[in-house]
DRENPA-3360 file (N, C-alpha, C; in nm, 2 decimals, always signed):
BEGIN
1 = XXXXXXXX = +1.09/+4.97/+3.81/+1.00/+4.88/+3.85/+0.86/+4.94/+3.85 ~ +0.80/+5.05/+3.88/+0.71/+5.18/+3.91/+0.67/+5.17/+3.75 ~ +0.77/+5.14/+3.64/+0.70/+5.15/+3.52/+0.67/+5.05/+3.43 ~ +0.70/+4.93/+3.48/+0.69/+4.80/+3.51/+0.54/+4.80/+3.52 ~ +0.52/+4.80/+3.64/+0.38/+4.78/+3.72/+0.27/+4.89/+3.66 ~ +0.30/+5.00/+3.62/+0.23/+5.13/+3.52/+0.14/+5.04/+3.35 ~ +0.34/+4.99/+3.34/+0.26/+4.92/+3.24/+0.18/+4.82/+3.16 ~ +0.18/+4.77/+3.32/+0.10/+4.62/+3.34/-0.07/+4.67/+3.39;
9 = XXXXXXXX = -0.04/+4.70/+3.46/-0.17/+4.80/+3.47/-0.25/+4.82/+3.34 ~ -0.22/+4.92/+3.31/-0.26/+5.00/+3.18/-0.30/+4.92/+3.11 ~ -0.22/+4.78/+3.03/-0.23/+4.72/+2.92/-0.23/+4.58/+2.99 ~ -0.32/+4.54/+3.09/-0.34/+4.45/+3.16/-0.46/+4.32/+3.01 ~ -0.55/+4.37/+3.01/-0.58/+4.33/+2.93/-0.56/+4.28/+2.78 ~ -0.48/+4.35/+2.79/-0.42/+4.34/+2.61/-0.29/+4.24/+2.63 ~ -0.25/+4.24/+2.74/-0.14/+4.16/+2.80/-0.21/+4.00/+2.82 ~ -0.32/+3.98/+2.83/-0.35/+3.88/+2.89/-0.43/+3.85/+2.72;
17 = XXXXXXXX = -0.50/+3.87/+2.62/-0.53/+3.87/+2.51/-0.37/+3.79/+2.45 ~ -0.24/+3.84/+2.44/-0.16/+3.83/+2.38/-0.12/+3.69/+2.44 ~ -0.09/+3.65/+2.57/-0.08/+3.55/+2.61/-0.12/+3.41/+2.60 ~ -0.28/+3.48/+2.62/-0.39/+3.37/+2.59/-0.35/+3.29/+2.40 ~ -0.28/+3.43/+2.33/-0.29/+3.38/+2.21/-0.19/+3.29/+2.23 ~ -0.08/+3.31/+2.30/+0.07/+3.23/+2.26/+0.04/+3.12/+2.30 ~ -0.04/+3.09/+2.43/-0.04/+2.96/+2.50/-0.18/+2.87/+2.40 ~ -0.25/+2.95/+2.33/-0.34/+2.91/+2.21/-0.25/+2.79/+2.06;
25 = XXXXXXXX = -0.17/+2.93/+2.04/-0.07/+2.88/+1.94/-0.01/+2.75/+2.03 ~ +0.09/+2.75/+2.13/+0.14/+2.67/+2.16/+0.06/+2.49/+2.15 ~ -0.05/+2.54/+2.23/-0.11/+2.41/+2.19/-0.15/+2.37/+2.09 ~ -0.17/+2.44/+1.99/-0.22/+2.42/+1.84/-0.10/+2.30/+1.81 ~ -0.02/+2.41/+1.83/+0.13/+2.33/+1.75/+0.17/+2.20/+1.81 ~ +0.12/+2.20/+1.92/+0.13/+2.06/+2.02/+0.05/+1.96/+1.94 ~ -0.07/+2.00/+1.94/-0.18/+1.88/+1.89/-0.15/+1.86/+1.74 ~ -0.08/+1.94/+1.65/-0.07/+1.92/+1.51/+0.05/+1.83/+1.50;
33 = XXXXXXXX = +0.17/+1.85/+1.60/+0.24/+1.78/+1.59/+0.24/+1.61/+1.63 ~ +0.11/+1.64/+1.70/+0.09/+1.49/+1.73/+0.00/+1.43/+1.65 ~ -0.09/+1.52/+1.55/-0.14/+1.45/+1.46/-0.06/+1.39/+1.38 ~ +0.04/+1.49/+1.31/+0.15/+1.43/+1.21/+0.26/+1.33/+1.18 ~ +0.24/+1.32/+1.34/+0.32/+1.17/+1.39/+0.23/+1.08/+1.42 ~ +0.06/+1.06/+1.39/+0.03/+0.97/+1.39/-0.06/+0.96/+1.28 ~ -0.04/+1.05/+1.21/-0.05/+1.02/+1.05/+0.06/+0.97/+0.96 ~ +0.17/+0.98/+1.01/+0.31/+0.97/+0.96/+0.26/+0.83/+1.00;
41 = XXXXXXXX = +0.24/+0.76/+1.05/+0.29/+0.63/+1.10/+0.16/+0.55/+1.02 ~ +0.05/+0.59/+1.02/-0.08/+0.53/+0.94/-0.02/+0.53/+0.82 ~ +0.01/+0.62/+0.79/+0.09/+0.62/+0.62/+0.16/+0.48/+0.60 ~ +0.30/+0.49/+0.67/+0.35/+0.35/+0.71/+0.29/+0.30/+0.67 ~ +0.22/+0.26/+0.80/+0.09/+0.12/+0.79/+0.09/+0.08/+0.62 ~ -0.01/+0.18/+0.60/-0.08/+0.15/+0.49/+0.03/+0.13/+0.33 ~ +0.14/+0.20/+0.36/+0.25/+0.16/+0.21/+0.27/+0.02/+0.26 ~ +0.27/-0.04/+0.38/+0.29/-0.19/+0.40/+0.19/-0.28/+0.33;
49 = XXXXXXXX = +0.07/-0.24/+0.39/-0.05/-0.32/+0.30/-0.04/-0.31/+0.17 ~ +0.01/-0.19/+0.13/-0.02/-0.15/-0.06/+0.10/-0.25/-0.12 ~ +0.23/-0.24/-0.03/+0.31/-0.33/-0.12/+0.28/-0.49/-0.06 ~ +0.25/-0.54/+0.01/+0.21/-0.63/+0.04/+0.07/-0.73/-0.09 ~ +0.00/-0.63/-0.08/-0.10/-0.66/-0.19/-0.06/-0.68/-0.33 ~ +0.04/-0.54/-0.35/+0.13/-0.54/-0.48/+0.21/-0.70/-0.49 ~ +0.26/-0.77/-0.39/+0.32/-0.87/-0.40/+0.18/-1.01/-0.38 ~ +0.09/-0.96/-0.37/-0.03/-1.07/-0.39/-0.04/-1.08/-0.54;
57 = XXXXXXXX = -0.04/-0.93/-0.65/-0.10/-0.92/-0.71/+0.03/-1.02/-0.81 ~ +0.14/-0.99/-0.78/+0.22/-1.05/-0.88/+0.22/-1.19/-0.88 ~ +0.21/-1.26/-0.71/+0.20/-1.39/-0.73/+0.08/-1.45/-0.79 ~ -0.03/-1.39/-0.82/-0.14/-1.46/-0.89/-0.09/-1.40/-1.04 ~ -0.02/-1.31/-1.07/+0.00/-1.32/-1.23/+0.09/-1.42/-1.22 ~ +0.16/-1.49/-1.14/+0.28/-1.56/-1.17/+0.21/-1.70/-1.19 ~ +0.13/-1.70/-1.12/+0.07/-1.87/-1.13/-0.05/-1.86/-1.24 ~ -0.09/-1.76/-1.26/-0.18/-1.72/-1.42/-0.09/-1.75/-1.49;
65 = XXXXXXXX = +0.02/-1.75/-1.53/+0.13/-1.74/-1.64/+0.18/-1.88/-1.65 ~ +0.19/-1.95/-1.51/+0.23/-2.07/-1.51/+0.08/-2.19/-1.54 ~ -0.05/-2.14/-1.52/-0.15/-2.25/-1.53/-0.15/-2.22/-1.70 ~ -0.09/-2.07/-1.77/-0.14/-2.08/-1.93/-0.04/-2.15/-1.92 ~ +0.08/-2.16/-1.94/+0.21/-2.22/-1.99/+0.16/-2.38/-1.99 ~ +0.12/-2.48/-1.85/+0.09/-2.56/-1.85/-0.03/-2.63/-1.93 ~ -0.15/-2.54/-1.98/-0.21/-2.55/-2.03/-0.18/-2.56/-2.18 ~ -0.11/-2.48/-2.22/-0.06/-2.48/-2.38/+0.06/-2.63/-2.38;
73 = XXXXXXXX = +0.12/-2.67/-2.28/+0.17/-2.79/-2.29/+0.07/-2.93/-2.32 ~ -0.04/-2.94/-2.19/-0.13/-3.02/-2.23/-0.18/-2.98/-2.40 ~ -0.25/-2.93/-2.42/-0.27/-2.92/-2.56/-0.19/-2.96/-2.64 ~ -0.05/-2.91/-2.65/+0.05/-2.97/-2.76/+0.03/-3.10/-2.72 ~ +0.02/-3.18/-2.60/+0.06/-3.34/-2.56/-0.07/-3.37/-2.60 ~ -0.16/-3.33/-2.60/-0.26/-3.44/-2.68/-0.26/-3.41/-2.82 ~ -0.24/-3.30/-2.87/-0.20/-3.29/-3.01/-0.14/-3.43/-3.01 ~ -0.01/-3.46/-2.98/+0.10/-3.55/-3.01/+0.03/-3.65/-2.95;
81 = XXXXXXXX = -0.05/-3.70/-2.91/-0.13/-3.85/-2.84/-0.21/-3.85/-2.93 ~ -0.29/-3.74/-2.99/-0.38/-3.81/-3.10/-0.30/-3.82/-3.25 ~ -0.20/-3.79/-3.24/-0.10/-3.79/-3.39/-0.05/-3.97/-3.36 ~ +0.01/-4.01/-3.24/+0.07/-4.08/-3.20/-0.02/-4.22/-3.22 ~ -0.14/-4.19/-3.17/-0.22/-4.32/-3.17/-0.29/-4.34/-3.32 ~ -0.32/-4.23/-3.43/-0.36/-4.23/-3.54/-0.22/-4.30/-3.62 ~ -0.09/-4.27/-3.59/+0.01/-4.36/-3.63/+0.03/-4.50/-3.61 ~ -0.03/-4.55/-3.46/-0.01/-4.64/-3.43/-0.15/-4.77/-3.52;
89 = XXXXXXXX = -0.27/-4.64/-3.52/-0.40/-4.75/-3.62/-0.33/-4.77/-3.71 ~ -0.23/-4.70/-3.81/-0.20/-4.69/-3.93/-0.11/-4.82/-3.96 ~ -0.01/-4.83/-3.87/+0.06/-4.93/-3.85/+0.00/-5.04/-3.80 ~ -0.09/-5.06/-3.71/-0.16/-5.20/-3.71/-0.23/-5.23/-3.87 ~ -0.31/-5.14/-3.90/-0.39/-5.15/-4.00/-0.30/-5.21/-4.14 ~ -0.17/-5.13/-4.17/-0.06/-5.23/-4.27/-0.02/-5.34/-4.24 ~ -0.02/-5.40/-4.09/+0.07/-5.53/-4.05/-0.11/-5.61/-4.08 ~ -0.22/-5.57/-4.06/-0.28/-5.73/-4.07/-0.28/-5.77/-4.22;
% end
């Protein structure tokens, strides 16, 4: 015990340097761990927004794909309305 207390003594300072560092370290590791669980979780967050937007982005190509599609239909239908009613002069025009 006599060398115990010798040795505390003696390296009283260097003892309290080494401590200071553990309980340093300790908290370091405390607060990093608590950054990375609430960076872990922002992350989250944000792959929610990214696929969420990713699913905006397809529903507007999907209705872009559906207003061309609709639109190349109207076109063909008046194609065929003005073929339709040019047939129809044609036929009045031989019956009078």
């Amino acid at each position: 015990m006599n060398q115990l207390k010798n040795f505390v003594s003696d390296n009283f300072k260097s003892l309290i340097i080494i401590f200071a560092f553990l309980v340093t370290m300790y908290a370091q590791h405390t607060a990093n761990t608590a950054h990375i669980a609430e960076l872990t979780s922002r992350c989250a967050t944000l792959e929610a927004k990214i696929q969420d937007q990713y699913e905006k982005i397809d529903a507007i190509k999907l209705d872009k794909a559906v207003f061309e599609a609709t639109m190349t239909q109207f076109t063909q239908m008046r194609g065929d309305l003005q073929e339709m009613r040019a047939d129809i002069k044609e036929l009045l025009k031989n019956r009078r």
